[in-house]
C-alpha positions in Angstrom: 100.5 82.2 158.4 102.9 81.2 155.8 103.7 83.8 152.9 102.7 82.6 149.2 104.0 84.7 146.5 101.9 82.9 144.4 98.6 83.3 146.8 99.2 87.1 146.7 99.4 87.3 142.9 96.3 84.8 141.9 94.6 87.4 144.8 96.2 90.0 142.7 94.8 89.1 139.6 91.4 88.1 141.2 90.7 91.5 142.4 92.0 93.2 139.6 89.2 91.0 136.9 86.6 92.1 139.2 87.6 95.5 139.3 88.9 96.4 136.4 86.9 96.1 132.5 88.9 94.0 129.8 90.2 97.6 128.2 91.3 99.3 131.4 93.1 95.6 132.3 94.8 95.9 129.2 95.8 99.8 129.5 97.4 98.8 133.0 98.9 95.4 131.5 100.5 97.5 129.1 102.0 100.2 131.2 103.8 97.8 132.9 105.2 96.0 129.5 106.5 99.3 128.6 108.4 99.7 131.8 109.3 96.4 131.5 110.7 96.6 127.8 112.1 99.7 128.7 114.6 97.9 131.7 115.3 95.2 128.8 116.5 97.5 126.6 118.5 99.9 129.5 120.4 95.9 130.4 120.7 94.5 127.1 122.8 97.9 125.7 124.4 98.5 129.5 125.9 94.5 129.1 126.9 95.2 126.1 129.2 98.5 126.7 130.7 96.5 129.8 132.0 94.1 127.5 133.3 96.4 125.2 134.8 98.5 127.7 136.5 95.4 129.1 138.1 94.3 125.8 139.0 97.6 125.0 141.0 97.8 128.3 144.4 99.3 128.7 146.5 95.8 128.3 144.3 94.5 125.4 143.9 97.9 123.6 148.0 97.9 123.1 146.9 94.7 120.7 143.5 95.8 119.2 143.8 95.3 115.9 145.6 91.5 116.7 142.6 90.5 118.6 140.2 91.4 116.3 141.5 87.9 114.7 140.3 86.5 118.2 137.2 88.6 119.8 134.6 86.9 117.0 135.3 83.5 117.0 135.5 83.9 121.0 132.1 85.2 121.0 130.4 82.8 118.5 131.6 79.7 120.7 130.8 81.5 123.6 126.9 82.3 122.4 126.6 78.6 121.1 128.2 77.1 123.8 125.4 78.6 126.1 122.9 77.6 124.1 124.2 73.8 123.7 125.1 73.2 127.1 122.6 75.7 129.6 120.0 76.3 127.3 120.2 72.9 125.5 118.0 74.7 122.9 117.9 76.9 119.4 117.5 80.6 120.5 116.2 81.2 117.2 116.6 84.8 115.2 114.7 87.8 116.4 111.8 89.2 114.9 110.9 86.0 113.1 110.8 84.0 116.0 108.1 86.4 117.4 106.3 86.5 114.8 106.4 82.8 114.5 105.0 82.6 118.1 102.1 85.0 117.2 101.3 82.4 114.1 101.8 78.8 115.2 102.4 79.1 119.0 98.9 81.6 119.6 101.1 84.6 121.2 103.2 82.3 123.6 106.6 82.3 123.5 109.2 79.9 125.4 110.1 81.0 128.5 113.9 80.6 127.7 113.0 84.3 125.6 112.6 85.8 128.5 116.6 86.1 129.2 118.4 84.6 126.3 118.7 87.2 124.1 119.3 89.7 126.9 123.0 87.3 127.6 123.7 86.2 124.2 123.0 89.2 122.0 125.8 91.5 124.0 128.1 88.7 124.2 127.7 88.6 120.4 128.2 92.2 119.9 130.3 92.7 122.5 132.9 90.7 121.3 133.1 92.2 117.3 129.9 91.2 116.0 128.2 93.3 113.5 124.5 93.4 114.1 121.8 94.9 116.2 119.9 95.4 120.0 116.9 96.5 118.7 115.8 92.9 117.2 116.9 91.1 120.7 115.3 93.7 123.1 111.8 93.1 121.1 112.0 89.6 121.4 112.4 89.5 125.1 110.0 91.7 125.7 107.9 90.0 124.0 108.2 86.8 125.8 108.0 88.6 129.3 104.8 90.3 128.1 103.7 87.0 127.4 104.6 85.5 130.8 102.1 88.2 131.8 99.6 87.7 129.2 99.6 83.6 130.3 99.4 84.0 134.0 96.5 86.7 134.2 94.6 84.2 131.2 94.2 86.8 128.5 92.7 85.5 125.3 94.8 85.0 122.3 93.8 88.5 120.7 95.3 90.1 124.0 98.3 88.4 123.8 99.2 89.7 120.3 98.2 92.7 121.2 101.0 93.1 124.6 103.4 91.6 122.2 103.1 94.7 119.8 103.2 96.9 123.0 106.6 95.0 123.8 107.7 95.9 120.1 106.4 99.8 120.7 108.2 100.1 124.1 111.4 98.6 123.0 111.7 100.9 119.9 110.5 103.7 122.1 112.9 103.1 124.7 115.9 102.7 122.6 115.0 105.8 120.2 113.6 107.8 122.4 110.4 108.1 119.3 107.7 107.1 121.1 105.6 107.8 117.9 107.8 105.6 115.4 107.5 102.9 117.9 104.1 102.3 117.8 104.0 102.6 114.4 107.2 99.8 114.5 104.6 97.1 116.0 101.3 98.3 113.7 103.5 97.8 110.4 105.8 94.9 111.3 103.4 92.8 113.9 100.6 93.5 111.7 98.3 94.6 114.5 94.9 96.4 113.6 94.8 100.1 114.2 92.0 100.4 116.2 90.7 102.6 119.4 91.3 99.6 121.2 94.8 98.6 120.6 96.0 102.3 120.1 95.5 103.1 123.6 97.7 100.5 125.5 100.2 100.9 122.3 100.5 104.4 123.7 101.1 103.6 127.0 103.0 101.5 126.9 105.4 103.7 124.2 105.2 106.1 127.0 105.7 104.0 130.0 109.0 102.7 128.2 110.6 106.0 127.1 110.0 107.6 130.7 112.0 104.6 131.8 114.8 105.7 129.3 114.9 109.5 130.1 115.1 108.2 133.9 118.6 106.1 133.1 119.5 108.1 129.7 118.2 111.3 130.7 118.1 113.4 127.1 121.0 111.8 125.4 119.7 109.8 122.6 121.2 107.4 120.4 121.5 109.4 117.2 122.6 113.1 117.0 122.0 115.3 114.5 121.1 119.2 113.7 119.0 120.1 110.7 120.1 122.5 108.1 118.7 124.2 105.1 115.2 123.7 104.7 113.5 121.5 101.8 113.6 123.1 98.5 110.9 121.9 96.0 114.2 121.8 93.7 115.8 118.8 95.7 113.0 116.8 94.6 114.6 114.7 91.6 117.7 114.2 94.2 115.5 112.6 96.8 113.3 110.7 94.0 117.0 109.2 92.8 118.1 108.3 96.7 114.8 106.1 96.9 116.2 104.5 93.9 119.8 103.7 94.9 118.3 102.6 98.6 115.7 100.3 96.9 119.0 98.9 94.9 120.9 98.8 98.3 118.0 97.2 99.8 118.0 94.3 97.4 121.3 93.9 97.6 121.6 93.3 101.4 118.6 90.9 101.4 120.5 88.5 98.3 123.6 88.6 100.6 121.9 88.3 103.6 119.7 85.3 102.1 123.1 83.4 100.6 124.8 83.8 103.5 122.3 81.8 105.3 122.0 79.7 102.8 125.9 78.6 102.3 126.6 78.7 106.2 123.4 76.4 106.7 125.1 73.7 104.2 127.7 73.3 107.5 127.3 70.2 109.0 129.6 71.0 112.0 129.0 73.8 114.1 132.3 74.7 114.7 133.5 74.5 111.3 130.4 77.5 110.9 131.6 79.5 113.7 135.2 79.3 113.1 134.8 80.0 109.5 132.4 82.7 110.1 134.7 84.2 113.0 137.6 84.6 111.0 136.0 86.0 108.4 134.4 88.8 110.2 137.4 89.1 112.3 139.1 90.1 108.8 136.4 92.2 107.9 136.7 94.3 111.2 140.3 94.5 110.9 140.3 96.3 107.4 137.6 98.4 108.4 137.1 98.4 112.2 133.7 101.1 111.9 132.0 98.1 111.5 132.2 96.8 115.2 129.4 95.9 116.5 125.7 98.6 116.2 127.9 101.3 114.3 126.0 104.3 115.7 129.0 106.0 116.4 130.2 106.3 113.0 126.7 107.1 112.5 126.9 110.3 114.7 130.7 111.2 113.4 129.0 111.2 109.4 125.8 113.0 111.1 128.2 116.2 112.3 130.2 116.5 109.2 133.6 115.0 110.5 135.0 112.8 108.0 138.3 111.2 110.5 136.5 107.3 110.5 138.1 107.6 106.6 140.9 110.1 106.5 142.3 107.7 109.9 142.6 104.7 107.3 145.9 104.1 106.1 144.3 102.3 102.8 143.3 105.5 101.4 146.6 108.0 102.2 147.6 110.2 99.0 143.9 110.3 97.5 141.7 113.1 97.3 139.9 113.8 100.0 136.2 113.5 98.3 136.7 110.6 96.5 138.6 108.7 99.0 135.4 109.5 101.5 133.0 108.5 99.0 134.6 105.2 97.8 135.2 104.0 101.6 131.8 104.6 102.3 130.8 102.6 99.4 133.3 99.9 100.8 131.8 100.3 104.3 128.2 99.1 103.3 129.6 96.1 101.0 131.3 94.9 104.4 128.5 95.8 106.0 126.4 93.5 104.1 128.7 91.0 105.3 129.9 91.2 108.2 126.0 91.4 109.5 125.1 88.7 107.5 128.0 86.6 108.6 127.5 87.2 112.2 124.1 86.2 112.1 124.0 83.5 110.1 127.5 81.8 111.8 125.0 81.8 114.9 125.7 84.7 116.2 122.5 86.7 117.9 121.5 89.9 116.9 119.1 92.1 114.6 119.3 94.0 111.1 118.0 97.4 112.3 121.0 99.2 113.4 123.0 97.4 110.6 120.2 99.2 107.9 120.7 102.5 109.7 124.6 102.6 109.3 123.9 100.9 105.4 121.5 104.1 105.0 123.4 107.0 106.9 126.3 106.1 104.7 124.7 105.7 101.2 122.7 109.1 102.1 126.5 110.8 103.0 128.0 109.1 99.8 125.5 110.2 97.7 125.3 114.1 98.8 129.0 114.3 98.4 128.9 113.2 94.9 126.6 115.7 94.5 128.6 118.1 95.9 131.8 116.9 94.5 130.6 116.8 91.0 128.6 120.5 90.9 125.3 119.1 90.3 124.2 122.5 92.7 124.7 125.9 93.0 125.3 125.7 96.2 126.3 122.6 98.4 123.6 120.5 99.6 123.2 119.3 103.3 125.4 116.3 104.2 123.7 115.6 107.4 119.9 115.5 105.7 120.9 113.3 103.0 122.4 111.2 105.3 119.0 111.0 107.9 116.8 110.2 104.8 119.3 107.5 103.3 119.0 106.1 106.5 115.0 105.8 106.4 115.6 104.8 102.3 116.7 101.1 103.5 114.3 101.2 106.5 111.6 101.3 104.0 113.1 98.8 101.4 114.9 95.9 103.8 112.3 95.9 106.3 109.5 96.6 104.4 108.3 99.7 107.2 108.0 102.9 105.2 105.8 105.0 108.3 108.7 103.8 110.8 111.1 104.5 108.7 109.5 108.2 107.9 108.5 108.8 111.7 111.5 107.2 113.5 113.8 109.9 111.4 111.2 113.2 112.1 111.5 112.1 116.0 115.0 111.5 115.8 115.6 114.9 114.3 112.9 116.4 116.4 111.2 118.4 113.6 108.9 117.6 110.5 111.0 119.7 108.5 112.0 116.4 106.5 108.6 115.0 106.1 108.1 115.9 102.6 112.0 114.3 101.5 111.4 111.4 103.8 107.9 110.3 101.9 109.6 110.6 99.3 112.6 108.7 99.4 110.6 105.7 101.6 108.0 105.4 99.4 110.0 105.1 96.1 112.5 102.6 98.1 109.5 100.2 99.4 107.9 100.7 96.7 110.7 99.3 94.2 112.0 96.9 96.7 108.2 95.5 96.8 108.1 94.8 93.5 110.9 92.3 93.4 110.6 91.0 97.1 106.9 91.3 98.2 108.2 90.1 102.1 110.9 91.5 104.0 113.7 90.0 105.7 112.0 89.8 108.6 108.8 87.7 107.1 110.4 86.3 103.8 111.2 82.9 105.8 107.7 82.7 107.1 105.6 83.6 103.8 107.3 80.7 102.1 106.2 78.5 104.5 102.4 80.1 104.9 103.0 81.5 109.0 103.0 85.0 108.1 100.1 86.3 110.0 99.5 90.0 107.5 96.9 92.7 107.7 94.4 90.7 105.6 92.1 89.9 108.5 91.1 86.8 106.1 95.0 85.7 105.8 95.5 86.0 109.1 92.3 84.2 110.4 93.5 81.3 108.2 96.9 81.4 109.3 96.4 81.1 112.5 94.0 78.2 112.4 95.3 74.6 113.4 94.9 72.3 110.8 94.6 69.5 113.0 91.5 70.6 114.9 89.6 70.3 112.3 90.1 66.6 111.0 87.3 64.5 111.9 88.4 60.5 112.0 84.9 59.2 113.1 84.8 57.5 109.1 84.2 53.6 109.4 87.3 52.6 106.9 87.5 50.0 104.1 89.7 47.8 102.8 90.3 47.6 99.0 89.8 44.1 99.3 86.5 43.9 100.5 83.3 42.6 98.3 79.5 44.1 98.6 78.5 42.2 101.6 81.3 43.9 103.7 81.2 47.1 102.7 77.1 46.9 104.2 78.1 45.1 107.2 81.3 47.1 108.5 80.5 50.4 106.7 76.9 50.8 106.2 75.7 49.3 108.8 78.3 50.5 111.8 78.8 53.9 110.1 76.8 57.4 110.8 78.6 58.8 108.5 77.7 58.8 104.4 81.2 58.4 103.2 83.6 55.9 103.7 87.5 56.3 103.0 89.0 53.3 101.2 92.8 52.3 101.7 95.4 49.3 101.2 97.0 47.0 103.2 99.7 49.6 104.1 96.6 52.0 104.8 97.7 54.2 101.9 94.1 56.3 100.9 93.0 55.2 97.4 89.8 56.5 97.0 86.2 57.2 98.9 82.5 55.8 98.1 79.6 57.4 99.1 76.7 56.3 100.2 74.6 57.5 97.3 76.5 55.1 95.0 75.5 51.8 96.8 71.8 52.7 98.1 70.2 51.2 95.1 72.1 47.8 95.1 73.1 47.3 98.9 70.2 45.2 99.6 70.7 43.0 96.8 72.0 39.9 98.6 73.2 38.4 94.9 75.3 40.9 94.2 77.4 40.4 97.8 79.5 38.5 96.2 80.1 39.6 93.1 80.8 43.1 93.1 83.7 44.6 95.2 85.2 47.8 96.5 87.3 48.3 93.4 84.1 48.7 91.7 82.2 51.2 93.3 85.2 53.1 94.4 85.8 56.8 93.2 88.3 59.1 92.9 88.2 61.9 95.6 87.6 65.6 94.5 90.8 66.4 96.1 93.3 65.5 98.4 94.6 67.7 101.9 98.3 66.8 102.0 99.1 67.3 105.8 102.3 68.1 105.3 102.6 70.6 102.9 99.0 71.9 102.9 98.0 75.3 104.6 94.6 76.7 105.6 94.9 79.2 102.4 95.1 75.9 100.4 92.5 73.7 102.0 89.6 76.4 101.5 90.6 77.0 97.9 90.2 73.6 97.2 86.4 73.5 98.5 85.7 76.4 97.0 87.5 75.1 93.2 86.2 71.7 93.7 82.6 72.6 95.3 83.3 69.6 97.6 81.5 69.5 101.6 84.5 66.3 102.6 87.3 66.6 101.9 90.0 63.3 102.9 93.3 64.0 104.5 96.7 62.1 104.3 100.0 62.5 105.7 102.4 61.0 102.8 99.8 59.1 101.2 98.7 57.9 104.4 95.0 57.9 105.1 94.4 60.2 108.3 90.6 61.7 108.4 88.5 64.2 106.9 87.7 67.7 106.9 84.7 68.9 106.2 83.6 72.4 105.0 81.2 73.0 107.6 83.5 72.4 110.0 85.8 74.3 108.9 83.7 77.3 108.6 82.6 77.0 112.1 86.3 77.4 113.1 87.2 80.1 111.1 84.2 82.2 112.7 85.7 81.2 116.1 89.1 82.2 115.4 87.7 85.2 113.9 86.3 85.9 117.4 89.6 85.4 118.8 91.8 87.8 117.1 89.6 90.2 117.3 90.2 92.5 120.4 
């Protein structure tokens, strides 16, 4: 008997549908996700040391600081070269491509995700650039859990949902927070918190950080020892942190936005890579900390040992305090930069661990002007001003206040913190809000109405498809047409009791309805005589294909009290939609999303 792998799987699958209820499907489904997210993020940060250990070898590290000139440029090429030539397509930027794929592509993504990011993102690190795994580890987990999701037919509901356990198990895995994780997929994935998603959230958070304590054992990524406990005294410090975050946080999303912005005015790719290369390449060879996640200098600021500055020959002859306070100020500016840089020259990569070096040093700055200048009786803690900073720009880049508060308490294994961190995150997201309602993450996507939110209405709309719900079953007329016409190829051939008029060129210039003709349309002396132009009427409204959304098309029934509405793509004449219709389809995309 021959072997089928794919035999033994449908079999697989069979057995387990008649087995197994939808919940407990989805409780197994997600376990393995979580394992699965949790081997993604062990290969994705494993590839990426190997490269860095290889360029920091013995020959090249005799030359370091020369070949910082080279490593970036090297690895932009390299990263677009793969995806030019062996991918032959965009790889597109992390979150926002998942989140894209929830909206428009009904929780698929391309199968390409599956690996891309897992070779490109430590090549791009690897060789100098300044950005983030966590961003790339979520999005190919996401496309492997939705290589499961696809074969075993879940419904589109599912899918989200195993995308958002991807998101917890990554986060999990590379954090070791389970907790801060799941919370990671409910606030930026915009997943409901029900009994029904929580469960396989929490599996698979588990599933994936068991995966990590079996390669990583207890060595996490970020290590830190709590201090003096949280004085009700402190409070104005922590209430003034959330300000200067909410500034930082601001800051970094202008930068990051005009970066993208100037770099996407390149019209040649290499022009964009070799401009971008060199000028990260100079950045990193001022200020080297910058390389590539930055956790280490993280750790160094988290135990108190200022060398990263007092190594730099920039600062020789100045005060100690100062000197560590204005090159930490200097280290987020080229921060801001080199992250932005990277990402936007093409480079692949995520903002998370960027925000958390941003934060950890804006949290150290800040205590040690505190210090520095006497504000305190006695010194405050360098270490917890630095965790809270770091959950400050969490809050106000990304928009994630609970993962920002939780991922911090888990890192620090303690809630001793809780009452500085809701502070500091709240004030941060809340200021941050105020001037940039979407995060980095979503910003691209609001403007063009694909950001699926936690307004079960929003998202309903945002995730229907325009296009199944224009109806072209409209006998059309010519503006040129008299009385006798308009009976014969409307009237009479039409079930339908409006009729769409248009041009020559088919460009839509108005509707008549059936009402308006009744009365004369058996007048045979009036055939003649009266035409199209005269009966014809404006239409209550327009649905421009091209820029109109779902949001859009209801409010105008609902401000023009209309039950047909016509639809054109660039003043072409394409169909109608009509409000029952469209109400049908909302209630069954209602159905859909809903797990």
């Amino acid at each position: 008997m021959k072997f089928s792998l794919s035999g033994v799987l449908s079999n697989m699958t069979a057995w387990l549908e008649k087995h197994l209820t939808k919940q407990q499907l989805l409780i197994l489904i997600s376990a393995v996700v979580g394992l699965l997210s949790g081997l993604v993020a062990v290969l994705i940060k494993n590839l990426t040391y190997l490269i860095q250990s290889l360029l920091g070898g013995s020959y090249i590290s005799n030359y370091h600081n020369v070949y910082y000139f080279a490593f970036p440029v090297i690895g932009l090429l390299l990263v677009y070269l793969f995806s030019k030539f062996i991918l032959k397509k965009e790889i597109g930027q992390g979150i926002s491509t998942t989140l894209y794929s929830i909206s428009r592509r009904n929780g698929f993504m391309r199968k390409f995700q599956n690996y891309a990011s897992i070779i490109t993102a430590p090549i791009t690190l690897g060789f100098g650039g300044s950005a983030g795994l966590e961003a790339p580890t979520v999005v190919s987990s996401a496309a492997i859990s939705t290589s499961f999701s696809k074969f075993l037919n879940l419904s589109q509901a599912s899918r989200t949902l195993m995308i958002g356990c991807a998101a917890a198990g990554a986060m999990s895995s590379i954090f070791q927070a389970p907790v801060a994780g799941i919370i990671f997929a409910i606030e930026i994935f915009s997943l409901d918190l029900t009994l029904v998603s929580m469960i396989p959230l929490l599996v698979a958070s588990v599933s994936s950080i068991l995966t990590s304590y079996f390669f990583f054992g207890s060595d996490i990524i970020l290590h830190t020892q709590l201090g003096e406990a949280f004085e009700i005294s402190d409070v104005p410090f922590y209430i003034a942190l959330g300000i200067f975050t909410a500034i930082a946080s601001i800051s970094f999303t202008k930068i990051y936005i005009f970066t993208f912005k100037t770099f996407n005015a390149f019209k040649n790719k290499f022009s964009k890579i070799l401009v971008g290369g060199l000028i990260l390449s100079g950045i990193l060879f001022l200020v080297p900390q910058i390389y590539g996640e930055g956790y280490a200098s993280i750790n160094e600021l988290l135990s108190g040992n200022n060398e990263l500055v007092t190594q730099n020959k920039l600062f020789q002859g100045w005060d100690l305090s100062w000197m560590v306070i204005v090159f930490l100020i200097l280290l987020v500016v080229f921060k801001m930069i080199a992250t932005s840089i990277t990402i936007a020259a093409g480079g692949i990569g995520g903002i998370f661990a960027p925000v958390l070096f941003m934060g950890s040093m804006i949290g150290h700055c800040y205590a040690l002007v505190i210090n520095t200048l006497g504000f305190t009786k006695t010194p405050v803690s360098l270490s917890q001003y630095t965790l809270v900073g770091m959950a400050g720009l969490i809050a106000g880049v990304m928009h994630a206040p609970l993962t920002a508060i939780f991922l911090i308490a888990e890192i620090t294994s303690g809630y001793s913190l809780f009452i500085p961190l809701m502070i500091t995150a709240a004030i941060s997201y809340v200021i941050t809000s105020q001037f940039q309602p979407n995060s980095l993450y979503t910003m691209e996507l609001a403007a063009r109405g694909d950001l699926v939110t936690h307004n079960k209405d929003q998202t309903v709309l945002t995730l229907m498809d325009i296009h199944q719900v224009i109806e072209d079953n409209f006998r059309v007329l010519n503006d040129t047409m008299n009385l006798e016409q308009i009976v014969n190829e409307g009237v009479i051939k039409s079930k339908r009791n409006i009729f769409p008029i248009v041009d020559e060129n088919h460009t839509f210039k108005g509707i008549i309805l059936l009402d308006d003709i009744r009365t004369i349309m058996f007048d045979k002396t009036l055939y003649t005589e009266m035409s199209v132009t005269d009966l014809m009427q404006n239409a209550p409204d327009v649905i421009e294909l091209n820029d109109c959304r779902m949001n859009d098309i209801m409010k105008k029934f609902q401000d023009t009290d209309a039950w047909n509405l016509p639809v054109v793509r660039d003043g072409k004449y394409v169909g109608f939609i009509s409000k029952s219709k469209l109400l049908t389809a909302y209630r069954q995309k209602l159905i859909e999303v809903t797990v």
